[in-house]
C-alpha positions as CSV (number, residue, x, y, z in Angstrom):
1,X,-81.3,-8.1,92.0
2,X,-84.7,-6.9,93.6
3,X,-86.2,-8.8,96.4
4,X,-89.7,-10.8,95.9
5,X,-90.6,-8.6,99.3
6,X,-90.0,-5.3,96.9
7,X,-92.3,-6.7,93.7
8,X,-95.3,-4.2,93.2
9,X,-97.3,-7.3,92.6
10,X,-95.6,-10.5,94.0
11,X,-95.1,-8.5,97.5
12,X,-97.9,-8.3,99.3
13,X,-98.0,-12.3,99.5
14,X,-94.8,-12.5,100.3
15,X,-93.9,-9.1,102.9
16,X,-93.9,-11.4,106.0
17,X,-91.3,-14.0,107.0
18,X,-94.7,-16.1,108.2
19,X,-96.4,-15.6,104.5
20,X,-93.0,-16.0,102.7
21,X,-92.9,-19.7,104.9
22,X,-96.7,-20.7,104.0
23,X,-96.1,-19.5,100.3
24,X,-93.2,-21.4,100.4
25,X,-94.6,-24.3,101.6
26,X,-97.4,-24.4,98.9
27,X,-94.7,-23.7,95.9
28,X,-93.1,-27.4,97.3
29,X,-96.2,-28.6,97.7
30,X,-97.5,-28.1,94.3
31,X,-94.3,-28.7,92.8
32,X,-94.0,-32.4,94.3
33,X,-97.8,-32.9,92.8
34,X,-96.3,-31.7,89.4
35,X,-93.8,-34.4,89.7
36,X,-95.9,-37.0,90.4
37,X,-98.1,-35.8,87.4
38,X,-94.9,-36.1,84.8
39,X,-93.6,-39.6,86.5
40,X,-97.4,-41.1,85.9
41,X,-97.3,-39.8,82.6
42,X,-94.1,-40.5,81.6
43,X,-95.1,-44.6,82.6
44,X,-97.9,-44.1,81.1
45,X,-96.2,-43.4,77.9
46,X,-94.0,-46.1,78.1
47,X,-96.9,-48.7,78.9
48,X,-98.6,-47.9,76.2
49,X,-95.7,-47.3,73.6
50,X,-94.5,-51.2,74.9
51,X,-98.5,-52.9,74.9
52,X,-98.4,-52.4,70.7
């Protein structure tokens, strides 16, 4: 399996150990906004499914 550091793309934002941190960071980041996103939907959903 190839590293992300050897991608002819993805490597360049990720050939540093202090990039591959800050990238890191942001991935988490986003993907605890995502979250939050789905749970507020999901309620949402089910407000709206039980109000009828």
């Amino acid at each position: 399996m190839n590293k992300i550091e050897e991608d002819p793309i993805l490597g360049r934002f990720f050939d540093t150990p202090e990039k591959k941190a800050k990238w890191l960071v942001r991935i988490k980041i986003a993907y605890i906004i995502w979250l939050i996103f789905v749970i507020i939907g999901i309620i949402f959903l089910a407000v709206s499914y039980f109000l009828k």
